[in-house]
PyMOL Python script that loads the backbone (N, CA, C, O; Angstrom):
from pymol import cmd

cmd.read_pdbstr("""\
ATOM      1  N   UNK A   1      -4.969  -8.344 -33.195  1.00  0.00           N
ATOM      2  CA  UNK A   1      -4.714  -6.919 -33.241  1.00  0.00           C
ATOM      3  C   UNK A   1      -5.895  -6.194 -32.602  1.00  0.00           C
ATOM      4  O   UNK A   1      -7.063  -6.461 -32.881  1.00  0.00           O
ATOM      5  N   UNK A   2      -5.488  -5.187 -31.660  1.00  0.00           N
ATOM      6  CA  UNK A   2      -6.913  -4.447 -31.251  1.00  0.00           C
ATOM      7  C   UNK A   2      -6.330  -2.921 -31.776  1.00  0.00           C
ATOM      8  O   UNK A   2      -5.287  -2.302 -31.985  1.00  0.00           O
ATOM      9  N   UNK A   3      -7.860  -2.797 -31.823  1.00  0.00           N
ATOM     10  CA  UNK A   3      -7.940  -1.097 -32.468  1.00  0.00           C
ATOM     11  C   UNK A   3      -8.444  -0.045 -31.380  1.00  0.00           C
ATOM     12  O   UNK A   3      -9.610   0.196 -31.065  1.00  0.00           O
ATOM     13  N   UNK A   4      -7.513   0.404 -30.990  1.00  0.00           N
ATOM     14  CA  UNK A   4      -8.204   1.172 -29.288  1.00  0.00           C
ATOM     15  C   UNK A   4      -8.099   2.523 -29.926  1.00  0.00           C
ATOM     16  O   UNK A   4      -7.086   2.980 -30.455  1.00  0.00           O
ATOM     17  N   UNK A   5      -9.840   3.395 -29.758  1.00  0.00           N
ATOM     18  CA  UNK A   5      -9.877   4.552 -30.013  1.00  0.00           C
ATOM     19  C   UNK A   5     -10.361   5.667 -29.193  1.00  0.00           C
ATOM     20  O   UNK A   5     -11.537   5.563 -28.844  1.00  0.00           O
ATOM     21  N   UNK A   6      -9.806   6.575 -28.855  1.00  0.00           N
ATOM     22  CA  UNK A   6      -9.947   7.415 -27.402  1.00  0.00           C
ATOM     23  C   UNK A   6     -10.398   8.598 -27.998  1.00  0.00           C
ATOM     24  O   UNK A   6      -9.768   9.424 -28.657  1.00  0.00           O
ATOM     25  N   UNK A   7     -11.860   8.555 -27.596  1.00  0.00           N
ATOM     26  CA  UNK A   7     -12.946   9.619 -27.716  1.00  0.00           C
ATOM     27  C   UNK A   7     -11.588  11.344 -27.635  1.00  0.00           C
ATOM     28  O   UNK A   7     -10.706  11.446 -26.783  1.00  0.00           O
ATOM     29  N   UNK A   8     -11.879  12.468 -28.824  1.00  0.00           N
ATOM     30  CA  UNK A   8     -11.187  13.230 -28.004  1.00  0.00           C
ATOM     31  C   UNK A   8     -11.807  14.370 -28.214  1.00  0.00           C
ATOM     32  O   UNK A   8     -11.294  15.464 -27.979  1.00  0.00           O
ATOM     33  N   UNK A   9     -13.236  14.159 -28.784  1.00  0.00           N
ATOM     34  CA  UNK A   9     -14.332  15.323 -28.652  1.00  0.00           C
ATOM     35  C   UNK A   9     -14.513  15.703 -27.685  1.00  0.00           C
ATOM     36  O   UNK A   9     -13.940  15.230 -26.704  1.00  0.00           O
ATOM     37  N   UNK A  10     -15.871  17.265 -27.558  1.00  0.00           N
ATOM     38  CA  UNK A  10     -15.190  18.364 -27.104  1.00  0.00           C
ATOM     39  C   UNK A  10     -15.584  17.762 -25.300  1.00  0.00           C
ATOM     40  O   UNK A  10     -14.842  17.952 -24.336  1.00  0.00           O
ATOM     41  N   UNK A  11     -16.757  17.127 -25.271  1.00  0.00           N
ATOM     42  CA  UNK A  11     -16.898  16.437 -24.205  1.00  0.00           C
ATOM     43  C   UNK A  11     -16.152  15.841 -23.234  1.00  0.00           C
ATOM     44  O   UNK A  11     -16.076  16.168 -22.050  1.00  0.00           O
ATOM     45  N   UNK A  12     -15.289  14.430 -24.128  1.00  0.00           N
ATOM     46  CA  UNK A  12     -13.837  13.828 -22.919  1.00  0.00           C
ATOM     47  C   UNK A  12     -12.767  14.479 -23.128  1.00  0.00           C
ATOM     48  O   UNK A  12     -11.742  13.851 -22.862  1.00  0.00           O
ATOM     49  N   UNK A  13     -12.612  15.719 -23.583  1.00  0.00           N
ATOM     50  CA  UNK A  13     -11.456  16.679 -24.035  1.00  0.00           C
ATOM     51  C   UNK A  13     -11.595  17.439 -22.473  1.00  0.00           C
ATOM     52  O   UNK A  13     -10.520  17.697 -21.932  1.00  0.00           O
ATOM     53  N   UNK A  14     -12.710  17.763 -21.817  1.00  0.00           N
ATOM     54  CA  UNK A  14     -13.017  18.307 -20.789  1.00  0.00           C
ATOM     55  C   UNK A  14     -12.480  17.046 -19.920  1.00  0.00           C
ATOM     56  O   UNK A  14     -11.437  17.207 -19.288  1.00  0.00           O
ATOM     57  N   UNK A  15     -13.015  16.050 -19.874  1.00  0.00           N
ATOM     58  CA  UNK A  15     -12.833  15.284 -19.016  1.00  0.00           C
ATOM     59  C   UNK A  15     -11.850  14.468 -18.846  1.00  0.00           C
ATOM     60  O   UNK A  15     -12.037  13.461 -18.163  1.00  0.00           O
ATOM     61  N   UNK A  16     -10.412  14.760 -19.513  1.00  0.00           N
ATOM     62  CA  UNK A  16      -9.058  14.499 -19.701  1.00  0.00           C
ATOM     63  C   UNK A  16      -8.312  13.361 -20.734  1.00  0.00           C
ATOM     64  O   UNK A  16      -7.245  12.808 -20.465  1.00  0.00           O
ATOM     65  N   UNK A  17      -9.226  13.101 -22.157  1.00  0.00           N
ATOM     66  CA  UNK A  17      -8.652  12.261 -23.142  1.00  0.00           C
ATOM     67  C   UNK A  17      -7.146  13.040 -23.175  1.00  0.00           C
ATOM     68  O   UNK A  17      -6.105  12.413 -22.978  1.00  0.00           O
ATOM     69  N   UNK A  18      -7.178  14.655 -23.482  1.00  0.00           N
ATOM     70  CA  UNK A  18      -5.538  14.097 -23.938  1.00  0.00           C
ATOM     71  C   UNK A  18      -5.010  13.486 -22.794  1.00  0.00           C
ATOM     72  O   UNK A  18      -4.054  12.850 -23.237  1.00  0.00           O
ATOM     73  N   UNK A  19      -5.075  13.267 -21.363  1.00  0.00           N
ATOM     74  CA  UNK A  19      -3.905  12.712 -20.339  1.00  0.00           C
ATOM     75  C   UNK A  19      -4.276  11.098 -20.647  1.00  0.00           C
ATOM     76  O   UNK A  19      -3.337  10.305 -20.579  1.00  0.00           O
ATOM     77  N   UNK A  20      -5.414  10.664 -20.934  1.00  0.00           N
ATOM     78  CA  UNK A  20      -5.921   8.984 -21.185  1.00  0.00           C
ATOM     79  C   UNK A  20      -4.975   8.904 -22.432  1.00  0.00           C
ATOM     80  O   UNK A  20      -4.136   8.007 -22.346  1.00  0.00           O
ATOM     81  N   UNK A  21      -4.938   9.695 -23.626  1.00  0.00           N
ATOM     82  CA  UNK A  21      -4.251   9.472 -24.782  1.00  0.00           C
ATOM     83  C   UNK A  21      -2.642   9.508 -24.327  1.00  0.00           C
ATOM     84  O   UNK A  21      -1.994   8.593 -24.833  1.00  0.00           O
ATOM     85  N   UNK A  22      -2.055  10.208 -23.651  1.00  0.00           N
ATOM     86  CA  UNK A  22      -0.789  10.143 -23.333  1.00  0.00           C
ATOM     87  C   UNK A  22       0.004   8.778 -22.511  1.00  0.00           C
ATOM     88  O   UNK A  22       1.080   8.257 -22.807  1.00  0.00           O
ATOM     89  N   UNK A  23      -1.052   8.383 -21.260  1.00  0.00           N
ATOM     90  CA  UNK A  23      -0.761   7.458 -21.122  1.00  0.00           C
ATOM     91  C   UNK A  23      -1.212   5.693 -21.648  1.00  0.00           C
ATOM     92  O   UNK A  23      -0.934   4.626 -21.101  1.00  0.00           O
ATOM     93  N   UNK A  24      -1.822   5.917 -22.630  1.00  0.00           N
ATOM     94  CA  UNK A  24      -2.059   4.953 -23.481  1.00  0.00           C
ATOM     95  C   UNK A  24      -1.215   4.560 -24.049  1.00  0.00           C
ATOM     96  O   UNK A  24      -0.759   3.417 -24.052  1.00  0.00           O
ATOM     97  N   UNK A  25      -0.703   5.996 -24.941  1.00  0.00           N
ATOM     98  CA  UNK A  25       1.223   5.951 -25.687  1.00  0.00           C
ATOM     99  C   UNK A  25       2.024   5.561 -24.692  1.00  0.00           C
ATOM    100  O   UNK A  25       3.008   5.030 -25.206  1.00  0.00           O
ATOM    101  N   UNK A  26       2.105   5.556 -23.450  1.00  0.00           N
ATOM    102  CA  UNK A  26       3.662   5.286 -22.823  1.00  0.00           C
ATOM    103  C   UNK A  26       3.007   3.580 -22.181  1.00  0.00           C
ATOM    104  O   UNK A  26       3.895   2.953 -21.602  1.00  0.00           O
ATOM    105  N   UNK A  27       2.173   3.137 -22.216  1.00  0.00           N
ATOM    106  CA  UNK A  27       1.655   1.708 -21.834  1.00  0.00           C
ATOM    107  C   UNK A  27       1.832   0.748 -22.656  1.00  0.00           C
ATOM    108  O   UNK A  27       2.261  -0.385 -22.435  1.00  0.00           O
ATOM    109  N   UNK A  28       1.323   1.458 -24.090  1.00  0.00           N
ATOM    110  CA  UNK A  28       1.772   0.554 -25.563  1.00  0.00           C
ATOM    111  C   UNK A  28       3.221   1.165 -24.975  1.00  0.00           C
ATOM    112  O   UNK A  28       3.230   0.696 -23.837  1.00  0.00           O
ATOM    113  N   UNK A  29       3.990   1.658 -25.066  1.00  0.00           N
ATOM    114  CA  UNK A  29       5.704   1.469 -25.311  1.00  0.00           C
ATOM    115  C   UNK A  29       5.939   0.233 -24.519  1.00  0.00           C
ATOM    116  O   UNK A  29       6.045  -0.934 -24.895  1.00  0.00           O
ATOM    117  N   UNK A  30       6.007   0.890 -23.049  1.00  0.00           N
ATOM    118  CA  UNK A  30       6.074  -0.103 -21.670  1.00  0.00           C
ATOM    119  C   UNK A  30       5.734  -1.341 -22.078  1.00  0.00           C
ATOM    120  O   UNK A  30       6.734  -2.045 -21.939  1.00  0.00           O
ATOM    121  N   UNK A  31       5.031  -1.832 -22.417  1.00  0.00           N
ATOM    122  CA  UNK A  31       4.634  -3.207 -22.906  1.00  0.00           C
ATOM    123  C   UNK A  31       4.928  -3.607 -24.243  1.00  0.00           C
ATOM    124  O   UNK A  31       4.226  -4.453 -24.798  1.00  0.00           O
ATOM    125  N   UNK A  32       5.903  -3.075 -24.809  1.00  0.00           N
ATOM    126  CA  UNK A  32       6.093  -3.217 -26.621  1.00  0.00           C
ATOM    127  C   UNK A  32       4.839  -4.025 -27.200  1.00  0.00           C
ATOM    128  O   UNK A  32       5.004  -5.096 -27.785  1.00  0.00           O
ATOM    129  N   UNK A  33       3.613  -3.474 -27.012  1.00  0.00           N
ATOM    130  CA  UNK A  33       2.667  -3.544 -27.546  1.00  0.00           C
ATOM    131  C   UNK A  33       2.743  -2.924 -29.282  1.00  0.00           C
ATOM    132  O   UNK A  33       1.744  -3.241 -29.928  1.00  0.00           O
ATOM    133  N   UNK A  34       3.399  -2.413 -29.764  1.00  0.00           N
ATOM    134  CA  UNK A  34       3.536  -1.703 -31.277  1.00  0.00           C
ATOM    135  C   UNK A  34       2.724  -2.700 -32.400  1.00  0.00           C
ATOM    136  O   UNK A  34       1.752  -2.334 -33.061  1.00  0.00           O
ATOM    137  N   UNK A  35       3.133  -3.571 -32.436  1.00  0.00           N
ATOM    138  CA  UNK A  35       2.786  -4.451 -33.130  1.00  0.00           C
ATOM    139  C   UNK A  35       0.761  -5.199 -33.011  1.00  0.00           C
ATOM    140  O   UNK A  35       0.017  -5.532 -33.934  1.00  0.00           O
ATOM    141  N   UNK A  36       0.469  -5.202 -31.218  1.00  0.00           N
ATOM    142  CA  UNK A  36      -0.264  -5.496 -31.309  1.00  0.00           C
ATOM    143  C   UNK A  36      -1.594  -4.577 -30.901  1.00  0.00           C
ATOM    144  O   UNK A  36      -2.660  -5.172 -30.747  1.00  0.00           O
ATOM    145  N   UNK A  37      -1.545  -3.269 -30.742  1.00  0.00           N
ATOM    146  CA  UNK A  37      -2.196  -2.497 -30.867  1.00  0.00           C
ATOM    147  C   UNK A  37      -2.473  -1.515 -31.557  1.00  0.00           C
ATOM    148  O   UNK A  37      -1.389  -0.957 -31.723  1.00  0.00           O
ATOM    149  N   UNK A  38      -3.261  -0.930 -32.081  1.00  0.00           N
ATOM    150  CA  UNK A  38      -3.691   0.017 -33.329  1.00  0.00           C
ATOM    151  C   UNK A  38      -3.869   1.421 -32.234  1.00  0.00           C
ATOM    152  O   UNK A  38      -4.621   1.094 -31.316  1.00  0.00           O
ATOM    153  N   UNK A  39      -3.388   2.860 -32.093  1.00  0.00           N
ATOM    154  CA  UNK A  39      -4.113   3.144 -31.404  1.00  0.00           C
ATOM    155  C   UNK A  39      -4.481   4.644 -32.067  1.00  0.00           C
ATOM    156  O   UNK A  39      -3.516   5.291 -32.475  1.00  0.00           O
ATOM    157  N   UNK A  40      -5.949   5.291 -32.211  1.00  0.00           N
ATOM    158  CA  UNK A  40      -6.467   6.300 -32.606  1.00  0.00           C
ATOM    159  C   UNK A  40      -7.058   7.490 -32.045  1.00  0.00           C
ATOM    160  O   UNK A  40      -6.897   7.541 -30.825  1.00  0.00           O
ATOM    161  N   UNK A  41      -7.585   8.302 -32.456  1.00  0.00           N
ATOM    162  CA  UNK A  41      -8.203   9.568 -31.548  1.00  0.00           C
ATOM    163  C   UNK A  41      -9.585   9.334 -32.426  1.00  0.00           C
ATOM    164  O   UNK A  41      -9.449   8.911 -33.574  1.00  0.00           O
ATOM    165  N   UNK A  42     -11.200   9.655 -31.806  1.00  0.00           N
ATOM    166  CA  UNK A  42     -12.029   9.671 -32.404  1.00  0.00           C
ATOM    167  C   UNK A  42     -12.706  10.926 -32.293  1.00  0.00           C
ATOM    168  O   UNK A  42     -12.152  11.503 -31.358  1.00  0.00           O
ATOM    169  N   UNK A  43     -13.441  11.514 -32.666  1.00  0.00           N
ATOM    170  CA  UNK A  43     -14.342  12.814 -32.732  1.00  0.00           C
ATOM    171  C   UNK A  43     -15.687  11.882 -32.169  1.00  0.00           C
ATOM    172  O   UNK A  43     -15.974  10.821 -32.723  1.00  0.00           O
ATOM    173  N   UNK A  44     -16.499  12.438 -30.955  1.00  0.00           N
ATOM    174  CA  UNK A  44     -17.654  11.519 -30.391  1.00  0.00           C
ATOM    175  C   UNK A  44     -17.957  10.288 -31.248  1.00  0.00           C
ATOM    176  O   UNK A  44     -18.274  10.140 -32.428  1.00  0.00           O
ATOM    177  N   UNK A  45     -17.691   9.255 -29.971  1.00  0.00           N
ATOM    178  CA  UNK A  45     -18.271   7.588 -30.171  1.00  0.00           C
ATOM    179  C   UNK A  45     -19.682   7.843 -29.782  1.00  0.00           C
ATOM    180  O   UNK A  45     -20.209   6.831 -29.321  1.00  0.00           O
ATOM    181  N   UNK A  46     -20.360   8.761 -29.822  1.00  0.00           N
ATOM    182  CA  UNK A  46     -21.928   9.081 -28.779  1.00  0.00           C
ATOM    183  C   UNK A  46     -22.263   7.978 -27.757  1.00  0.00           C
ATOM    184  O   UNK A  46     -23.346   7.398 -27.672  1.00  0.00           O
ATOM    185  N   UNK A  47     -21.481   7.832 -27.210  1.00  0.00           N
ATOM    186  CA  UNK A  47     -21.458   7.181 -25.485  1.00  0.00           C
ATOM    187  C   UNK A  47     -21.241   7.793 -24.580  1.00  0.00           C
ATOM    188  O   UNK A  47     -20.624   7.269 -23.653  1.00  0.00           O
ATOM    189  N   UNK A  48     -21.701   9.249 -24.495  1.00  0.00           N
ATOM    190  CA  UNK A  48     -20.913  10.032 -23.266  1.00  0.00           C
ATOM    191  C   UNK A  48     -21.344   9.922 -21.908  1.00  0.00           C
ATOM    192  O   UNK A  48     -22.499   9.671 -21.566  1.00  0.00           O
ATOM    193  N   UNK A  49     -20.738  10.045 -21.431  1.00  0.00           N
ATOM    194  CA  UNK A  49     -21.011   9.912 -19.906  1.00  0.00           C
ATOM    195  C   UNK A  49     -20.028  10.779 -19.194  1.00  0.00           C
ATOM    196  O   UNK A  49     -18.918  11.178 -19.544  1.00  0.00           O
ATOM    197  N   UNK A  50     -21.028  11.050 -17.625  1.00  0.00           N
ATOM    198  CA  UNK A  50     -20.548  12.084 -17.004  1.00  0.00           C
ATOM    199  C   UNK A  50     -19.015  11.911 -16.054  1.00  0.00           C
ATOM    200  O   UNK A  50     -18.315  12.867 -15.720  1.00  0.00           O
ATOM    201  N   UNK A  51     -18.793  10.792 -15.810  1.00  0.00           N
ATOM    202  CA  UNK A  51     -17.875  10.072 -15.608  1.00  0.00           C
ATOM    203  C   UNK A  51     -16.171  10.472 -15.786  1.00  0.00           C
ATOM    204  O   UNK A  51     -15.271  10.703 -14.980  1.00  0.00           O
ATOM    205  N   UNK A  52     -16.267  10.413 -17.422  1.00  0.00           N
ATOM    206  CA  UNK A  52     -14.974  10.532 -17.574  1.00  0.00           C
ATOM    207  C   UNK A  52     -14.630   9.644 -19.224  1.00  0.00           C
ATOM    208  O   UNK A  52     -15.664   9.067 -19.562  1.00  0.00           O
ATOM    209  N   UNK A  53     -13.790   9.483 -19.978  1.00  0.00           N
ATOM    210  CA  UNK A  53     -13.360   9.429 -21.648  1.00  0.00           C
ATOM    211  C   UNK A  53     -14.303   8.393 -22.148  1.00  0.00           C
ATOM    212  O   UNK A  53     -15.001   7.861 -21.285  1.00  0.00           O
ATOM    213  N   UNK A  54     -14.400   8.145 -22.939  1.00  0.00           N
ATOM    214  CA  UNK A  54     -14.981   6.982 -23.756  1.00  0.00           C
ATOM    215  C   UNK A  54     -13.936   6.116 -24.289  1.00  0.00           C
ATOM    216  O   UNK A  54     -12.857   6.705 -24.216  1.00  0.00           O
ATOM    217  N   UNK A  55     -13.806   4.746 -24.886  1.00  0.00           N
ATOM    218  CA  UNK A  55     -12.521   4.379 -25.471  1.00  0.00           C
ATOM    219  C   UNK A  55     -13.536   3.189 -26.208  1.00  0.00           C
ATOM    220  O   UNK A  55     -14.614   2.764 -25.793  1.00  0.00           O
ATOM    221  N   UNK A  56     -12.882   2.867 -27.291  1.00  0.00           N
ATOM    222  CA  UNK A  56     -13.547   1.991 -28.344  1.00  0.00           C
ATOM    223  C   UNK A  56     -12.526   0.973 -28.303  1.00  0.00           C
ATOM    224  O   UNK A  56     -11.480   1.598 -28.480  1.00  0.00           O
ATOM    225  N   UNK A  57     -12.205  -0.447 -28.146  1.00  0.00           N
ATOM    226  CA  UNK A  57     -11.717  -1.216 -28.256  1.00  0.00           C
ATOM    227  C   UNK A  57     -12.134  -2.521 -29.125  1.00  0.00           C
ATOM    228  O   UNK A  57     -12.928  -3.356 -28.691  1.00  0.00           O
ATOM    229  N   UNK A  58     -11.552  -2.605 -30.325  1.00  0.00           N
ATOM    230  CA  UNK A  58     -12.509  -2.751 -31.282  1.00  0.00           C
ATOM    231  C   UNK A  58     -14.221  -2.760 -31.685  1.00  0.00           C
ATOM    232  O   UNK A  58     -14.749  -1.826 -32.288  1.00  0.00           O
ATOM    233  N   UNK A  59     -14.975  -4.022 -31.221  1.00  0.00           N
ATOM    234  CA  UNK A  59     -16.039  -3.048 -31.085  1.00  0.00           C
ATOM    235  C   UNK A  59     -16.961  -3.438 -29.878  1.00  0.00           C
ATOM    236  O   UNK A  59     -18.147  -3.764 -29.836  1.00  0.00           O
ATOM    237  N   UNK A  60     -16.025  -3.294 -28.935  1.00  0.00           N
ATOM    238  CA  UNK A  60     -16.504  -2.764 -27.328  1.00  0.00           C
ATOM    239  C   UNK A  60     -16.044  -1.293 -26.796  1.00  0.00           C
ATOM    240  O   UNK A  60     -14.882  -0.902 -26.909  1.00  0.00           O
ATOM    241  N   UNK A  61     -17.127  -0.491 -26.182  1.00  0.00           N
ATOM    242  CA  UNK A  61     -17.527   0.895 -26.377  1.00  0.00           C
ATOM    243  C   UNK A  61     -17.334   1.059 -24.255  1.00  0.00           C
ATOM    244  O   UNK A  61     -18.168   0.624 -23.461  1.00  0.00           O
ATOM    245  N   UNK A  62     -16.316   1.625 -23.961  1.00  0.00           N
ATOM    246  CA  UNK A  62     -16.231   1.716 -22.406  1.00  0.00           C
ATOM    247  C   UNK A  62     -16.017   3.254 -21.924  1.00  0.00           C
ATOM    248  O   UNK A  62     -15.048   3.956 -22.214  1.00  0.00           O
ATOM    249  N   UNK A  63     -17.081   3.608 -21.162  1.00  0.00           N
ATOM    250  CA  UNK A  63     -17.246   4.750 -20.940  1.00  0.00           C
ATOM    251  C   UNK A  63     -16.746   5.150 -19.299  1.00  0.00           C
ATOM    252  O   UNK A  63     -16.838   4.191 -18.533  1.00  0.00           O
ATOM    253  N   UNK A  64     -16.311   6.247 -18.776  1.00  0.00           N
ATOM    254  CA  UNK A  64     -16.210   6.688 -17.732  1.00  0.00           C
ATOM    255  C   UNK A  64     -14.678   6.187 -17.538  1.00  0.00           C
ATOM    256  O   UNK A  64     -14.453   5.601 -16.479  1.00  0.00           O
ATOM    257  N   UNK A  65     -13.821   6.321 -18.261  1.00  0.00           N
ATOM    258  CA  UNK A  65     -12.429   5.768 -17.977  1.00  0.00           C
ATOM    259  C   UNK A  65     -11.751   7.436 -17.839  1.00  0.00           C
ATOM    260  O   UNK A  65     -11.616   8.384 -18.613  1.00  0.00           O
ATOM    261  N   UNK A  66     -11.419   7.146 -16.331  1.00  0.00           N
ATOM    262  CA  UNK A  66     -10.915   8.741 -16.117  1.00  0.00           C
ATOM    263  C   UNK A  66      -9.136   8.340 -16.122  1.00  0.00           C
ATOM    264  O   UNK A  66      -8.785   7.161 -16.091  1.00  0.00           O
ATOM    265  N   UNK A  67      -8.235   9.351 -16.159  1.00  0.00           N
ATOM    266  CA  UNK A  67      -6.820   9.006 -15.730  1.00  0.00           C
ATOM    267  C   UNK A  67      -6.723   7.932 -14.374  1.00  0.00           C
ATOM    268  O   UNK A  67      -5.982   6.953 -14.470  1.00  0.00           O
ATOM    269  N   UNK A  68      -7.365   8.127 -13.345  1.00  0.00           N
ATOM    270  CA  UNK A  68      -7.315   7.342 -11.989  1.00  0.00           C
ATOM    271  C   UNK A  68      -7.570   6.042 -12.561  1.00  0.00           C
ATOM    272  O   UNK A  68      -6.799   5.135 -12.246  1.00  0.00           O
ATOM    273  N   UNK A  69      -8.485   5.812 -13.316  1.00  0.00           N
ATOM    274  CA  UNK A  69      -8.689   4.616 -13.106  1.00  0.00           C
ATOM    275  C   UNK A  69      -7.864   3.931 -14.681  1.00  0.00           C
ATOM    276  O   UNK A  69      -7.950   2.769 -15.078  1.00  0.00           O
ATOM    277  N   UNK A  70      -7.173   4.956 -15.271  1.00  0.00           N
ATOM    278  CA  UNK A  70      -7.120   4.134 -16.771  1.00  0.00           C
ATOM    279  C   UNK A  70      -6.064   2.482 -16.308  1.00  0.00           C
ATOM    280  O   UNK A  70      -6.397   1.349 -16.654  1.00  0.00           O
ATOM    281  N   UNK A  71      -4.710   2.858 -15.412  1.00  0.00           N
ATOM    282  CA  UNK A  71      -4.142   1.542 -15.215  1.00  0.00           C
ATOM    283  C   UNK A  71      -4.913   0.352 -14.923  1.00  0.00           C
ATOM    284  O   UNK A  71      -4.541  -0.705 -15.433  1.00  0.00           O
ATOM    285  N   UNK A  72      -5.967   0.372 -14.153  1.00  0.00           N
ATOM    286  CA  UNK A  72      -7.001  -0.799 -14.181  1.00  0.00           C
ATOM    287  C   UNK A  72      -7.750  -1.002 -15.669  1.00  0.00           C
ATOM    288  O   UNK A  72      -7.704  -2.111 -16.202  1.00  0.00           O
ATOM    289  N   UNK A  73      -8.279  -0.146 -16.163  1.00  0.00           N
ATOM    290  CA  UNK A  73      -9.038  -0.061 -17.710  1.00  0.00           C
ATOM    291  C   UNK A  73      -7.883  -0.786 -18.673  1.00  0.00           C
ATOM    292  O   UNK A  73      -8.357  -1.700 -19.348  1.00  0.00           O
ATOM    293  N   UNK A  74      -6.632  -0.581 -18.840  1.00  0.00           N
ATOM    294  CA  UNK A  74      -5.519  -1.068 -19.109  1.00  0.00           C
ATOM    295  C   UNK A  74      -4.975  -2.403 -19.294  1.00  0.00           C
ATOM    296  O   UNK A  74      -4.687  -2.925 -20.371  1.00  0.00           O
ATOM    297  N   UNK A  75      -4.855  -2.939 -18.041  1.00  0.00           N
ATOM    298  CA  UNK A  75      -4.871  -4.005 -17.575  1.00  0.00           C
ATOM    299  C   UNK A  75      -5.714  -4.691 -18.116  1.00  0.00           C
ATOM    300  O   UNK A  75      -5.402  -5.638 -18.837  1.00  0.00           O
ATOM    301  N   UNK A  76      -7.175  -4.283 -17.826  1.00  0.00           N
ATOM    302  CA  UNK A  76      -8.438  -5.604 -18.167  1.00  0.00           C
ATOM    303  C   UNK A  76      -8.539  -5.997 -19.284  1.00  0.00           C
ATOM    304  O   UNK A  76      -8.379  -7.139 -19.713  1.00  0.00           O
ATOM    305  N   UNK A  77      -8.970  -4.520 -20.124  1.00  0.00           N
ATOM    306  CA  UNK A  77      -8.898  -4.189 -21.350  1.00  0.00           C
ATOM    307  C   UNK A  77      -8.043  -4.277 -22.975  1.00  0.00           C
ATOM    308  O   UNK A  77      -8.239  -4.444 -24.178  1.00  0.00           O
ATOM    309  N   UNK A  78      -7.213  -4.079 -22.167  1.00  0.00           N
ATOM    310  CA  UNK A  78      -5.608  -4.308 -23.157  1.00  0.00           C
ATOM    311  C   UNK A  78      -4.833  -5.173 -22.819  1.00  0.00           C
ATOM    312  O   UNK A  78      -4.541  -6.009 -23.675  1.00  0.00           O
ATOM    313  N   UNK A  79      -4.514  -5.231 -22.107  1.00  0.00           N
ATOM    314  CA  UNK A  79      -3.280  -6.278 -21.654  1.00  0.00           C
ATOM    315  C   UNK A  79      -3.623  -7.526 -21.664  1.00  0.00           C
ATOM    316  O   UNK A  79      -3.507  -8.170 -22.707  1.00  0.00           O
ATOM    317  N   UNK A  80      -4.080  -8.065 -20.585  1.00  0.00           N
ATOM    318  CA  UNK A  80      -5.139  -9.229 -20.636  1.00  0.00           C
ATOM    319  C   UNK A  80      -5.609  -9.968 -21.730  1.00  0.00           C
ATOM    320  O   UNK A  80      -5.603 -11.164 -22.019  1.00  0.00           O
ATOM    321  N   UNK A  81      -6.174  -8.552 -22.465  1.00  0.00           N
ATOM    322  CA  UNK A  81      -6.820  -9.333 -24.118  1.00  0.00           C
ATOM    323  C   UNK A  81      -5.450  -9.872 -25.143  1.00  0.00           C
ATOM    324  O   UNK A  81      -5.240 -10.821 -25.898  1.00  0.00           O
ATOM    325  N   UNK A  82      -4.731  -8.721 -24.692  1.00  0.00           N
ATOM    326  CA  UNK A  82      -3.361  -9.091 -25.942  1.00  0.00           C
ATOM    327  C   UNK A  82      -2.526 -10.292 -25.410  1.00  0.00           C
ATOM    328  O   UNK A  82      -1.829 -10.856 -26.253  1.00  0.00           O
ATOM    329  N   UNK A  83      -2.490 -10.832 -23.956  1.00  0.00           N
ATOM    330  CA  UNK A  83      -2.251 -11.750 -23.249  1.00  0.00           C
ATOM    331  C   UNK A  83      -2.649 -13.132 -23.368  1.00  0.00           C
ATOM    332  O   UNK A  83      -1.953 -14.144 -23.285  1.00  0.00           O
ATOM    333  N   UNK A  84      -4.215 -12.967 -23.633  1.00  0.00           N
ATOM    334  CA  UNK A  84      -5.011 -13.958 -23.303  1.00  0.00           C
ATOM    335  C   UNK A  84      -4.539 -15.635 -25.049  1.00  0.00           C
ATOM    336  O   UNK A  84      -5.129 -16.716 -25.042  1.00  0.00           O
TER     337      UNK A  84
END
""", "prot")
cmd.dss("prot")
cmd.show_as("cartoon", "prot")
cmd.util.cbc("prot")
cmd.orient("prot")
């Protein structure tokens, strides 16, 4: 089970968590992930960076995940692991 938590303080709120949080929800669907992903909103992981969201995946801390790049972050991150 992974616990993926998407920074949505006031910081990656600027830098587009809710669109990272939206397509997080339609990736867990797309992949009937339900079962094997947990997924949350956090108030600052204090990892910020100028970059782009923070995301906590259980307890690995990945910073600069903007919308452009979340399908790769996705992939490596989630899929892969729930794959592997």
């Amino acid at each position: 089970m992974l616990i993926v938590q998407v920074c949505v303080g006031s910081s990656c709120h600027l830098k587009g968590s809710q669109e990272i949080v939206e397509k997080m929800q339609a990736a867990v669907e797309k992949y009937k992930l339900d079962g094997q992903v947990v997924l949350s909103g956090s108030f600052c992981i204090g990892k910020c960076s100028r970059g782009g969201v923070t995301i906590q995946v259980n307890d690995d801390v990945y910073t600069g995940v903007s919308p452009d790049g979340f399908d790769e972050f996705f992939k490596e991150h989630i899929l892969d692991v729930v794959n592997s």
